[in-house]
N, C-alpha and C positions, 0 to 999 in steps of 0.2 A: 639341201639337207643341213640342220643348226650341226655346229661342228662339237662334237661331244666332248663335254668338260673331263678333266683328270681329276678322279677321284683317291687317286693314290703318289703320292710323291716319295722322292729321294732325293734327302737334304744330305750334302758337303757344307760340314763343319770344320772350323778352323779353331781349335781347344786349347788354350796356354792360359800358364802358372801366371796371375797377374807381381807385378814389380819384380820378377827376379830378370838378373842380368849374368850369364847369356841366358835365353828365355829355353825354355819346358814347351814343347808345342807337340799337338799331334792333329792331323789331318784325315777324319775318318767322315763316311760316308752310314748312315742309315734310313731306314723308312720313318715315313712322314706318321705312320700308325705306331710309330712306337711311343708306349706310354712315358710320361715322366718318372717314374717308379723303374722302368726299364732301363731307361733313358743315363738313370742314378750309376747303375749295373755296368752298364758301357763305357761309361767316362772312367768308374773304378776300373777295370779291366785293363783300358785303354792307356790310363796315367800309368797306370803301378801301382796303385794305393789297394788297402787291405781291409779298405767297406769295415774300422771297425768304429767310427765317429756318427753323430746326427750330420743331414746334411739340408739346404737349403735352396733351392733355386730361386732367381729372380728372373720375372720375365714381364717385361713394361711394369703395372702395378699391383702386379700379382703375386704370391708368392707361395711354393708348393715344399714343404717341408716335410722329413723323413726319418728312419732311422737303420742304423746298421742292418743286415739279415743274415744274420749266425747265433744259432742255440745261446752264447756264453752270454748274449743278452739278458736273459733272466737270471739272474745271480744271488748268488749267497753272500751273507754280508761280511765285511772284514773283519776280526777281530778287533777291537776299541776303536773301531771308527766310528759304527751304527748304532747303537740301543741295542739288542737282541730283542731285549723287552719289549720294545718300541715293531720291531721288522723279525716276526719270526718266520721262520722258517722260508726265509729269500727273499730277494725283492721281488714281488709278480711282476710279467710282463704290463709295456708301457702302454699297448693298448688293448682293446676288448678282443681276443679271441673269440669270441661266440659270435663275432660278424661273417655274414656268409662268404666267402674268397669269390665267389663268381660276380656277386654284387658291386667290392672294394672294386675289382678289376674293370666290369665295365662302366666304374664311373671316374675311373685314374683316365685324367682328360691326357689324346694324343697328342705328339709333337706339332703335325701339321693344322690342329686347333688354336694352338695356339701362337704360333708362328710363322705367317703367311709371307715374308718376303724377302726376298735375297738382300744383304748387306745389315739384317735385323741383327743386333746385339742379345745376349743375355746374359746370365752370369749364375754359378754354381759356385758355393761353397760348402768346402767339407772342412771337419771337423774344428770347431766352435773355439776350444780352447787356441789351437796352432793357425786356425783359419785362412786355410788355404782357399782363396779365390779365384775361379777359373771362366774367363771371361772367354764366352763363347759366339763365336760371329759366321753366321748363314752365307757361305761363298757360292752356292750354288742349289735352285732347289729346282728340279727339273720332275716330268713326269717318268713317274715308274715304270718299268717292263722287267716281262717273267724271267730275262738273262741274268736278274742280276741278285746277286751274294749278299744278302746284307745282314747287319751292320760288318764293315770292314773300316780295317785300316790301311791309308795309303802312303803316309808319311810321316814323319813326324823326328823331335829331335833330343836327345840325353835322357838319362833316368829321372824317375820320380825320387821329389826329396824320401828319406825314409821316416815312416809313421812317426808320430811324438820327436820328432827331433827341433821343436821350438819355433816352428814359425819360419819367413825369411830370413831372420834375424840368427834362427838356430843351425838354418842350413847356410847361412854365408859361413857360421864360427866353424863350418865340415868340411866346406868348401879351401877357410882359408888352413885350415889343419892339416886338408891332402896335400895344399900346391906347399906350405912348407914339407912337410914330410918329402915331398920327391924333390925340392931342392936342399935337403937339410945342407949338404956340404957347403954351400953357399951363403945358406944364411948365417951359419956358425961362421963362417970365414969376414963378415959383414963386419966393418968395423963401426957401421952408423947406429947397431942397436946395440945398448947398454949391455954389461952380460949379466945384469941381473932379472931384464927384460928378456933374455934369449931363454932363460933359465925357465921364466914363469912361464912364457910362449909353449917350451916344452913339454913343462907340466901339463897342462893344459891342450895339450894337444895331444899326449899319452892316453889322458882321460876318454879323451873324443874318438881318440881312435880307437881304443877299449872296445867303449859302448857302440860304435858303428862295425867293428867287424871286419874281416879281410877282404870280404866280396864286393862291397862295394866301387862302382865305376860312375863315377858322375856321367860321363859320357859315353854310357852305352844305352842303346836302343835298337830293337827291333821289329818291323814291321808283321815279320812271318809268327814270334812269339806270343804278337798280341793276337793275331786273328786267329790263332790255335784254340785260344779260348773263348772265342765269341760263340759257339754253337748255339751253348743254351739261350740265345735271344734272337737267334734265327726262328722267323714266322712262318707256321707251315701254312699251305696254298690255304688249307679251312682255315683256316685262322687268320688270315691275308681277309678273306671274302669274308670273313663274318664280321671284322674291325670297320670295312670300309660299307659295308651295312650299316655298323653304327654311327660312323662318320657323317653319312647320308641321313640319316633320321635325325639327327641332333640337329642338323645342317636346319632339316625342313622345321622341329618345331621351336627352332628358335633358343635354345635350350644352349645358356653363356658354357664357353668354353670352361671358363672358371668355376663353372658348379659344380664344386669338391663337398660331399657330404663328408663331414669334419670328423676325423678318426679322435673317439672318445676316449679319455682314461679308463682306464679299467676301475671302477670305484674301487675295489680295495686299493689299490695304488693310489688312489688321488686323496682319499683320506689319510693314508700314512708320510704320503709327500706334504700335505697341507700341515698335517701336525707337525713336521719338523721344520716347514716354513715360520707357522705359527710362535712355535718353539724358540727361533732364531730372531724373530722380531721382539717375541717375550723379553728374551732377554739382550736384546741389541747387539748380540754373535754370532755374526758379523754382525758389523753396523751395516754391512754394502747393503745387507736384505733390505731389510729397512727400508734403507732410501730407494733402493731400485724401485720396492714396492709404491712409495710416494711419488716418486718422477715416473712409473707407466700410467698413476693413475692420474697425475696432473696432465701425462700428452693425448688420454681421454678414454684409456681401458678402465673395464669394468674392474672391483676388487675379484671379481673370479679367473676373469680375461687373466689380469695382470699375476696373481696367484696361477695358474696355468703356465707363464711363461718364467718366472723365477722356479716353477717344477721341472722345466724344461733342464733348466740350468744344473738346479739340483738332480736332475738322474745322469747327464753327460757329466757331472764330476761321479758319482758315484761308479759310473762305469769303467772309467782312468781309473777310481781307487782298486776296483775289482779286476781290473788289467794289470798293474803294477805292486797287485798287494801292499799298501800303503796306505796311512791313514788321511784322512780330510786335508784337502791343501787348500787354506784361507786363499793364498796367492790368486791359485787358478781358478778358485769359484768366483772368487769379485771380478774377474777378468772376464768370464763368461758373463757373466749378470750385466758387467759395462756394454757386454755388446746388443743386451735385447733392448727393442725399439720398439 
């Protein structure tokens, strides 16, 4: 008798903050039928992070892009940031509501579609402006049985940096703000640093501590915490049998893992985003638009393709504006635009 295939697996993943020193790592276990969209859910949960940025995955030369899921996504606009004129009465959301949820769902391709082998790399990024990279590696994918819990977590190590705190680069100035802070006596007693250097140091480190808050512990983590909140992506048994039905028919007709029917703008949105694109090239403010827009369309996107992804850019600033109550920050939009490819 042919020895019967596994049609259901359970991947050990090993998830860490790429370039930070000591490293951000966590060790969780889930099913091979969990969707990418899911998949987005877990890794938030699992880091610390607060699902409220677009996020990205990369997996060989594919790439399945997302966005937050919390109501304040559809937003009202700031005052002197937006037109009124221009965006009334809010910004609509970024894609078509009127798609059917059951359709979006069973065509959000699963893990084990796309990731068939132990030692396989991939890599998740969340939020675009601070773009944290989390480069994810398959230590184990073994066949499923009905004993087991999943998604969990099994280990892993320190807290997640906190939301908008700047990148590596904003979490080492947090990092270097607490270890002075718990050696102040030391450093003030230091006779190798200026004291006009200790002086600003402190400034500066007032500030940071301000904005970061008393709760914070670099090095806390726990494992029982995070799987407190894994429930809602636990697969019930119908919904286990009915995924790996799908798995199986996709399997038979051939049907690429990668075939994502492309979540559309919502036209009123894509016209109000395009006229301020429009708008910004009009009048060369920014200049970055501009050029963004000429170097996607010289590395071979269409003017709509490329217009789509400077949109992209422009609703992840406007979302910080409407997080932060703050007007438009030149800085952080040419910094996102630098990163579309």
């Amino acid at each position: 008798m042919p020895k019967k295939t596994a049609r259901h697996f359970v991947y050990q993943l090993d998830v860490r903050l790429a370039d930070l020193e000591p490293p951000i790592w966590r060790r969780i276990e889930v099913s091979g039928l969990t969707t990418i969209s899911e998949l987005h859910g877990i890794i938030q949960n699992t880091m610390g992070w607060e699902d409220e940025h677009l996020y990205v995955f990369t997996i060989g030369n594919q790439t399945f892009e997302g966005r937050p899921d919390f109501p304040e996504f559809i937003m009202t606009p700031v005052e002197g940031a937006v037109d009124p004129d221009t965006i009334s009465g809010g910004i609509p959301d970024m894609f078509d509501e009127d798609e059917d949820e059951e359709d979006y769902e069973d065509d959000d391709p699963m893990l084990q579609e796309l990731v068939t082998r132990k030692g396989s790399k991939f890599y998740y990024e969340y939020d675009f402006g601070d773009s944290w990279e989390h480069v994810i590696t398959v230590e184990e994918r073994t066949p499923w049985t009905p004993d087991k819990v999943l998604p969990r977590c099994l280990d892993g190590a320190r807290a997640c940096p906190p939301e908008d705190c700047g990148g590596i680069y904003g979490y080492a100035s947090i990092l270097d703000a607490l270890d002075r802070q718990k050696n102040k006596q030391e450093s003030q007693a230091s006779t190798e640093i200026p004291e006009i250097v200790a002086i600003a140091e402190a400034e500066d480190d007032d500030e940071i501590l301000e904005w970061l808050g008393e709760d914070f512990d670099p090095e806390a983590f726990s494992t029982e915490s995070v799987n407190e909140y894994f429930g809602e992506w636990r697969l019930t048994d119908k919904e286990i049998e009915k995924r790996t039905q799908q798995f199986e028919e996709r399997k038979k007709t051939g049907r690429p893992a990668s075939q994502q029917e492309e979540e559309e703008f919502n036209p009123a949105l894509q016209a109000v985003i395009f006229e301020l694109i429009d708008n910004q090239m009009r009048g060369n403010d920014p200049p970055e638009t501009r050029q963004t827009f000429q170097r996607l369309q010289a590395a071979g996107y269409t003017k709509l393709d490329a217009k789509k992804l400077i949109g992209s850019a422009l609703i992840e600033e406007i979302v910080t504006m409407e997080k932060e109550q703050k007007p438009f920050n030149r800085r952080r939009f040419a910094a996102l635009l630098a990163r579309l490819k």
